[in-house]
N, C-alpha and C positions, 0 to 999 in steps of 0.2 A: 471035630467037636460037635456034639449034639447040638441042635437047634434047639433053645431056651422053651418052654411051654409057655401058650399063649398068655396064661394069665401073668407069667414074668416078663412077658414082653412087655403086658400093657401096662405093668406098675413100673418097671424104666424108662418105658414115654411118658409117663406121667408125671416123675421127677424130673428128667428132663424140661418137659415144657412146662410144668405148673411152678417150677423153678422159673423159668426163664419169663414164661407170659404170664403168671398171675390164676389164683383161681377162678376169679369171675370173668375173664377176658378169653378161658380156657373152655373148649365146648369137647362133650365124648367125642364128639367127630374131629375134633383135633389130635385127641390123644391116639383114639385108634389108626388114624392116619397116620403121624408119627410112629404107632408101632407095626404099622403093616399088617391089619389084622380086620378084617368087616367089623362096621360097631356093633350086631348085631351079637358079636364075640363078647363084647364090653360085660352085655347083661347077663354073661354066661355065668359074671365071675364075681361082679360088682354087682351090688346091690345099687350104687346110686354114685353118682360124680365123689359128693362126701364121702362116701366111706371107701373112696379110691385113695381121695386127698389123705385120710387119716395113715395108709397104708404108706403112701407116698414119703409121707412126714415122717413115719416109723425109720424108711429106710431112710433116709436122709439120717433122721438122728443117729442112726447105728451108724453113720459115716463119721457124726461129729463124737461119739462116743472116744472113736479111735484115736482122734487127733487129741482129747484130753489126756489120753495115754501120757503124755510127754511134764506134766503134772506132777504123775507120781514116779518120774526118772529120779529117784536117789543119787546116783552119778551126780546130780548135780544142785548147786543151791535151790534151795525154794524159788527167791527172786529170781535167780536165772528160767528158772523152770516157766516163770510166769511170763517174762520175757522171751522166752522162746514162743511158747505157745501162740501169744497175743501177733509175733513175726510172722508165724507160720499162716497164721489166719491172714494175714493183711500180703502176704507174699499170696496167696491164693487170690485175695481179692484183686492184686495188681495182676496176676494171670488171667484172670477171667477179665481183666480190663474195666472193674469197679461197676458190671453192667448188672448179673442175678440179683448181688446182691446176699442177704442172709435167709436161706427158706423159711428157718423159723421167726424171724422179724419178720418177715412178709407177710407171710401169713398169720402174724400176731395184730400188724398192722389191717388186712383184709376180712379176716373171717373172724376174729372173736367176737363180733355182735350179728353176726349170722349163723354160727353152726356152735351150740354149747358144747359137742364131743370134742370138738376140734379147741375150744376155749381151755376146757378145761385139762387137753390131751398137752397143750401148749404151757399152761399152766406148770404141767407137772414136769415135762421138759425142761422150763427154764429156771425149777429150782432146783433140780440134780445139779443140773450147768452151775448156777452160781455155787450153789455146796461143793464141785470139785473145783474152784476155785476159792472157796474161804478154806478148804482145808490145806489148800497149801500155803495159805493167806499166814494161817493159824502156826505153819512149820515153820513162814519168814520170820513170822513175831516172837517166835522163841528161839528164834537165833540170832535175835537181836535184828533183821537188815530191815523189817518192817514197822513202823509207831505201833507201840503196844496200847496208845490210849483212843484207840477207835476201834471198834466190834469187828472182827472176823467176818462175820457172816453179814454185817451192812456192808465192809469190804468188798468182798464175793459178788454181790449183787449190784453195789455200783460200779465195780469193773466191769460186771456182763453189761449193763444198762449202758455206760458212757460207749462200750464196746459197738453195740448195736447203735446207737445215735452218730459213731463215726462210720459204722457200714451205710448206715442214708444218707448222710451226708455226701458220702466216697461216691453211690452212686450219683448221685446231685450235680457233684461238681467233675466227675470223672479223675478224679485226682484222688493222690495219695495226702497231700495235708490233714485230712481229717485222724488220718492214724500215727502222724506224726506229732501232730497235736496232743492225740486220745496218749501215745509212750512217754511222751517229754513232762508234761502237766502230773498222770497218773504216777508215774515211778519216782517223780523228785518230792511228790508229793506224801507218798506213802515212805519213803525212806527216815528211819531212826537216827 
């Protein structure tokens, strides 16, 4: 198998550790060192740390795009659909041992009052996110399994919201309570 090109090297050390360490605790000499490549390499490719971060972020999201796939499974109910999803996430968080954490929370937490591309780049990520989440929201309530008398799309947005405050939490306390809390509270609560 071909060896990756340098500039793929250093946007997968960079998810990697800007996942793991944070962006401001993260220096080019960390990332180039994690990708095995002179930093010297860095400026060949990247204009500046941030517009590494923003590339970083992209690919991160095209990871989490994937995992909403399971959404729009018709195979199966809505609510199930929403309850798979929300497992699948929190089985990941239990594999990673509740430590990165959410890239996009983190860095929602970290840089939105430091980098507006990155603000705004977050922004627009997390209202796709909650929109494929109210639009399944939207397929429970017309089949009866979700209350019809609260908005779809506030739905959407406080699943993503209560979602990420049980991923900080999870990292906090190293434990899964917080997303046990975030299924048992959220699902008896939305249920018709």
């Amino acid at each position: 198998m071909p060896r990756p090109s340098v500039k793929e090297e250093i946007v997968e050390a960079a998810l990697k550790v800007l996942h793991q360490r944070g962006f401001n605790a993260t220096g080019v000499q960390d990332i180039t060192d994690a990708a095995g490549v002179p930093k010297g390499s860095f400026y060949n490719h990247f204009e500046s740390k941030e517009a590494l971060g923003l590339v970083a972020l992209e690919r991160y999201w095209e990871g989490a795009l994937r995992s909403l796939e399971v959404l729009k499974n018709t195979d199966m109910m809505p609510v199930a659909r929403l309850k798979s999803y929300f497992r699948r996430l929190n089985e990941l968080a239990r594999k990673l041992k509740y430590r990165p954490g959410c890239m996009i929370g983190n860095l929602s937490i970290e840089m939105t009052d430091q980098s507006p591309a990155m603000r705004e780049r977050l922004a627009a990520i997390l209202a796709k996110w909650s929109g494929a989440i109210e639009a399944c929201v939207k397929e429970a309530q017309a089949d009866g399994s979700v209350r019809r008398d609260l908005d779809a799309k506030a739905i959407g947005a406080f699943l993503l919201n209560s979602w990420e405050g049980a991923v900080l939490r999870s990292k906090v306390d190293r434990s899964n309570a917080p997303f046990d809390i975030f299924e048992k509270i959220v699902f008896s609560s939305l249920a018709s």
